[in-house]
C-alpha positions as CSV (number, residue, x, y, z in Angstrom):
1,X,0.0,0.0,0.0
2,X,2.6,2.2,0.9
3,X,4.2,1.6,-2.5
4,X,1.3,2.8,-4.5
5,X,0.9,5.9,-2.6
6,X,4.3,6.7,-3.1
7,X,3.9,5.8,-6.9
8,X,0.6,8.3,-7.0
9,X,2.8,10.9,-5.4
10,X,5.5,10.4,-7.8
11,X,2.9,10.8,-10.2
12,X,1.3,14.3,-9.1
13,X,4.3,15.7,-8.9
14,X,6.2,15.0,-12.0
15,X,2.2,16.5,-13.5
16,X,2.9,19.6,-11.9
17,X,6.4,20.5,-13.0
18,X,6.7,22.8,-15.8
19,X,8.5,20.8,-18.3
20,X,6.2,17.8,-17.8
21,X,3.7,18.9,-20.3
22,X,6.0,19.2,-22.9
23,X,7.1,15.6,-22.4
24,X,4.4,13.9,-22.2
25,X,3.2,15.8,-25.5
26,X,6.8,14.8,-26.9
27,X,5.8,11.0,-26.5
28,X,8.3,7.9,-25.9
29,X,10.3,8.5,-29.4
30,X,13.3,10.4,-28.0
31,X,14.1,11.5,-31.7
32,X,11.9,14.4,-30.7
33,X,8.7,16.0,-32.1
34,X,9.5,16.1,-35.4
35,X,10.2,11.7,-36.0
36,X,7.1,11.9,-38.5
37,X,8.5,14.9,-41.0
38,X,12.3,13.4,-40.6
39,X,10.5,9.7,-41.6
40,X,8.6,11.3,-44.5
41,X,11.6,13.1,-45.6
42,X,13.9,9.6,-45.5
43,X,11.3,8.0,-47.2
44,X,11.0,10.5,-50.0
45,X,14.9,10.0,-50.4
46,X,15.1,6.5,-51.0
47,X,12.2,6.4,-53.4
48,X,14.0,9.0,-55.7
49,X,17.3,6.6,-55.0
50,X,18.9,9.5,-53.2
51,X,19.3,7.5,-50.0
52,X,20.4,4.4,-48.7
53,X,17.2,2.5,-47.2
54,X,17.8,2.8,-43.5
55,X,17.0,-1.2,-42.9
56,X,20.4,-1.8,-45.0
57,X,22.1,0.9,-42.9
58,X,20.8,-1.3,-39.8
59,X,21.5,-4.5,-41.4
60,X,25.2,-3.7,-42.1
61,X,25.5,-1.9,-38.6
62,X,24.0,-5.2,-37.2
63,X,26.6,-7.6,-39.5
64,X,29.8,-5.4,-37.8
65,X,28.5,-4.9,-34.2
66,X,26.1,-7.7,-33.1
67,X,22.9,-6.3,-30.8
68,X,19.6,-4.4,-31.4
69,X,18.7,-1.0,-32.8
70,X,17.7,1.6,-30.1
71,X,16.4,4.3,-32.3
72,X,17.5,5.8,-35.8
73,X,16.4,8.7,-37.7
74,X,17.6,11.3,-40.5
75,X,19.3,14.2,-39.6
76,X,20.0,16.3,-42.0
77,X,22.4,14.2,-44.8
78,X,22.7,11.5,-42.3
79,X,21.5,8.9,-40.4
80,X,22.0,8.8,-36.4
81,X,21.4,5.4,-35.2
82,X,21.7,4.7,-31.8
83,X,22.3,0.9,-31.0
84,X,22.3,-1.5,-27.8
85,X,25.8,-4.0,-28.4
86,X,25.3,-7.7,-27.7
87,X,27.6,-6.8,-24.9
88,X,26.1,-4.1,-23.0
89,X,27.7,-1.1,-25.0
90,X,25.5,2.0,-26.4
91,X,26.8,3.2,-29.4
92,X,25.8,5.8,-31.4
93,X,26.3,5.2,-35.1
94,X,26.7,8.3,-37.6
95,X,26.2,7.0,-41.2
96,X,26.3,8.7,-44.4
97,X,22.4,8.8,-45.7
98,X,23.4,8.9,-49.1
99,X,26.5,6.4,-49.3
100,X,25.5,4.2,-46.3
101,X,28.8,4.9,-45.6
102,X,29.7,4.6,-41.4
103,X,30.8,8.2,-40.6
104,X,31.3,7.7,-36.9
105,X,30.4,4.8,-33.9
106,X,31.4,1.5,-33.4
């Protein structure tokens, strides 16, 4: 019982601090507010074959460093892809959005 109220506390006050309406409007994705124009936008790209499909950027990032992906999205020229290594590392992979070329990570 005593867990719960603590919880519901918790809860109140995190509703009442200023930034917490901001976050919760934000949502889980920590790419930010603007995920759905960034996707659109990487999306556009590959259909005119001016970027590399982000699922082979993942695949080849997955081939070199075995784990999972955390979160990706364009930025920019690039792709930021943020990864959870098989053995407990978080790395955060820059890749060329046009070449698929690693630019940074790993």
């Amino acid at each position: 019982m005593k867990t719960i109220r603590v919880i519901l506390v918790a809860a109140a006050l995190a509703a009442a601090l200023p930034g917490a309406a901001s976050a919760q409007r934000r949502g889980p994705d920590s790419l930010g507010a603007d995920w759905r124009a960034q996707s659109d936008q990487a999306r556009g790209g590959v259909q005119s074959g001016q970027l590399v499909p982000l699922s082979r950027v993942i695949d080849m990032i997955g081939r070199r460093v075995p784990g999972r992906v955390l979160d990706a999205g364009l930025e920019g020229s690039t792709y930021r892809v943020r990864w959870a290594a098989a053995d407990g590392r978080r790395i955060d992979f820059i890749v060329d959005a046009r070449t698929g070329q690693i630019l940074s990570g790993g």
